[in-house]
Structure formats: C-alpha cells, structure tokens
N, C-alpha and C positions, 0 to 999 in steps of 0.2 A: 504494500500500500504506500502510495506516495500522499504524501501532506504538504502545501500550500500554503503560506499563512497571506491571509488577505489582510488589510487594515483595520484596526481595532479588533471585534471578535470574530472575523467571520474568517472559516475556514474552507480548505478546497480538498479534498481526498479524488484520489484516481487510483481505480483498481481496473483489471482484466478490461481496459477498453471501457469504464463508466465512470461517471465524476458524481459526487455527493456534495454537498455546498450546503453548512451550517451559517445561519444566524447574517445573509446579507442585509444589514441596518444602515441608516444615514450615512456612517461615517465610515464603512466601506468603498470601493470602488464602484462606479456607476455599473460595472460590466462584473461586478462580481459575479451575479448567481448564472450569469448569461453561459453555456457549456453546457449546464447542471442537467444530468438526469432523473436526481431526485435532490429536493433541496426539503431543509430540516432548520424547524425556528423553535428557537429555547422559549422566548415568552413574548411578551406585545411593547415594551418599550423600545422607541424609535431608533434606537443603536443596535438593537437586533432584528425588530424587523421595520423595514420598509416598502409597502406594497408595489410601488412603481418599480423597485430592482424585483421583485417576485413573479410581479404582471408580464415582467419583460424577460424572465429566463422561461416561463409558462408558457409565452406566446410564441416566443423564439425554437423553444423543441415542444410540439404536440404530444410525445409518447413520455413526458417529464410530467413527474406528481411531488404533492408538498404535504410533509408529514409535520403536525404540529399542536397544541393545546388547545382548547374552544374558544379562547378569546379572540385569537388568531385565525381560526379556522372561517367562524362564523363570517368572517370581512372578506374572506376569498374565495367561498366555495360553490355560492350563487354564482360566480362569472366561469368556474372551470370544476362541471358537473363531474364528477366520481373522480377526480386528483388531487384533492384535499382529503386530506385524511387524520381526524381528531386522534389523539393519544394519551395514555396520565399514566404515572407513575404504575411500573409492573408492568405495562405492553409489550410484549418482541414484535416486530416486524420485518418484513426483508424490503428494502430498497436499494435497487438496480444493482443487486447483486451484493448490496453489503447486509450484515445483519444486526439489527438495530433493537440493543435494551434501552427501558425508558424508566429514570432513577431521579427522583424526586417531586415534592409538592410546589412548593411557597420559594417567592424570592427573599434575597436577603432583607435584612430590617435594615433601611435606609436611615428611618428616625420612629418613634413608638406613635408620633402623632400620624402618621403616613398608614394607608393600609399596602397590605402585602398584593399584591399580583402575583398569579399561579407563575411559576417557573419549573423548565422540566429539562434534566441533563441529559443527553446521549451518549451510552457505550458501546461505538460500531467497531463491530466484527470483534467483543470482546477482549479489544484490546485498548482504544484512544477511548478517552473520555471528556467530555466538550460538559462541562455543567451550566452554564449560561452564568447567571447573577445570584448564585447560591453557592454555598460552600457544602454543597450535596457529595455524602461519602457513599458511594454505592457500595452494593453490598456482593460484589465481584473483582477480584483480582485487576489493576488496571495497570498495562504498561506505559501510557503516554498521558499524562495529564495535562490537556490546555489549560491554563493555570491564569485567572482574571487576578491579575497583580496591581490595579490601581481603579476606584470604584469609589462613589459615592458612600458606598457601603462597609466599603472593609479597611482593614489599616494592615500591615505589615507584619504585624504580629499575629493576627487570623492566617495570614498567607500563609507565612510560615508553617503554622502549628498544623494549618491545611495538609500543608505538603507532607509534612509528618505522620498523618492520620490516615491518609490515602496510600503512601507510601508506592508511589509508582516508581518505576524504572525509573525514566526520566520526567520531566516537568518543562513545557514551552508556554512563554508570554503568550495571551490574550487580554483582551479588555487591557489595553496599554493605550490609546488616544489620547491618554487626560495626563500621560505621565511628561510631563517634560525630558528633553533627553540631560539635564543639566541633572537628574535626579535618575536618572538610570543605572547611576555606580554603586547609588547608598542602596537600589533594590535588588540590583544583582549581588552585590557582598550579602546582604543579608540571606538571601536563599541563596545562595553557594554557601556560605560557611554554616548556616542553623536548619536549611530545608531537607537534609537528610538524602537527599538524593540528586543526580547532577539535572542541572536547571540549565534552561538556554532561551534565548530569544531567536525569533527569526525575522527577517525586514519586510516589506510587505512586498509579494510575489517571490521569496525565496522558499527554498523547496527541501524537503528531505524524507530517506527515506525510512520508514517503518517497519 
C-alpha cells in the first residue's frame, strides 16, 4: 500500500490499481479527492469535509462511492443515489479493494460549553489508522498511525500519551495546517524522544510506502 499525504488531514492510499482518499476538507488541495475510487470522511467539520472536492471526485469517476457518518451522509446522498454509504463505530466494509474497520463515536472536547459532533476513525486493511478529531484507540493492532498533532483540541501532551496508548509501529503528521513550521522542532522533539515509537512527517504530495 502506498500512502500520500495530502495537506492538513486528508490522505491518499493506492493499492492493486485503486486509490482511497480520507477526509478531502477546505484546506486540502482543490484536486484532492479527484483519482479516488472510494473516498472516506471522518466527520462534518469543514477541514475534513468539503462537499465541492466530494461533488467533484463523484462526478469525475461514476463507479466511485463515499463511505461516511449520517451527518455527512445525509448532504450527499440525495445527488449520488446508492454511493453514499452511512457507517458508526463496529462496521467492516470493503472499499475498492481495501478493507475498512470503523472505531469510534464522538469528536474531541474542543471546550465543555461546545457540543461534541459524531467523529469516526478508519482502520484500512488492518493496518493505517486515520482517526479524524479524536484520540480514538481502536481496539486492533495498528501499524501506521496518522497522528493529528496540532488541533483546537488537543495539546502535546495528549499527542504524546496518544502515541503511547496506541503504540503503533510508526506515527505520521496529520491535522498539521494550524502548526506553524517555526514550531515544528518543539513537536517533532517531543514525539521523537516521549512518543515511544518513530514518528515522521510527510510534505504535502510526498509519498511512502507501507
């Protein structure tokens, strides 16, 4: 499996001749989800998903479908009859050849006065795990951890203790938009020397494999 990292959270996988495309939001690339033969959105705020990149990887490949939660579902499925497809926490699925668990509820607490929005992580092919805006520790072995390292939501020491509790192989940056690169030293020392496992970034359109 080859993995892509697109800007901010959204990612790109390419297996046996198909692509899978998580979480194309605003502050991804306008052509993000465009390839995709099945595209996957963790929950409804505007950095993960954005309907206009969804509309136009949909409209762009006919035999492409989009696996995703009800709040999300419900704004897409009227225009693209049986290719939406609702999911929540516990579902397997198979999309365009990958196999897809689906691990947790609720997004992060922002703040207590704020409600939570459902949020839902993906473990494809058992092995990468993409959690969107939670600190969701699935309940399966995970090799690759896309790892939202800077958030409204979390601070540095969640990261961390994250990395630690999941304890994957390795751990790659997402949700990085918001991090300036003048503070990318203090968050790579920190998860290299306390995150328990080797950590990396990738730039947006570099690639590796799995």
């Amino acid at each position: 499996m080859k993995l892509t990292k697109r800007l901010h959270s959204c990612v790109q996988l390419e297996k046996d001749g198909h692509t899978l495309v998580i979480d194309p939001g605003v502050f991804s690339e306008p052509d993000a989800g465009l390839g995709a033969d099945a595209l996957l959105v963790t929950h409804e705020h505007p950095d993960h998903f954005d309907e206009g990149r969804l509309r136009a990887a949909l409209d762009a490949n006919p035999a492409a479908s989009l696996w995703t939660l009800r709040s999300v579902a419900e704004r897409m499925a009227a225009a693209y009859p049986g290719r939406v497809h609702t999911v929540g926490h516990g579902d397997t699925f198979t999309a365009a050849g990958f196999e897809v668990q689906v691990h947790g509820e609720l997004h992060a607490v922002i703040h207590p006065d704020l409600p939570r929005v459902t949020n839902v992580g993906y473990l494809v092919d058992g092995s990468l795990f993409h959690p969107g805006d939670a600190l969701t520790v699935p309940d399966a072995p995970v090799d690759t951890l896309m790892l939202p390292v800077h958030a409204p939501w979390n601070k540095i020491s969640e990261v961390v203790d994250y990395v630690r509790e999941v304890k994957p192989r390795r751990a790659i940056d997402i949700h990085d938009a918001y991090l300036a690169d003048l503070a990318r030293p203090i968050y790579d020392g920190a998860l290299d020397s306390l995150g328990g496992a080797p950590h990396s970034r990738l730039g947006a359109g570099e690639s590796a494999a799995l």
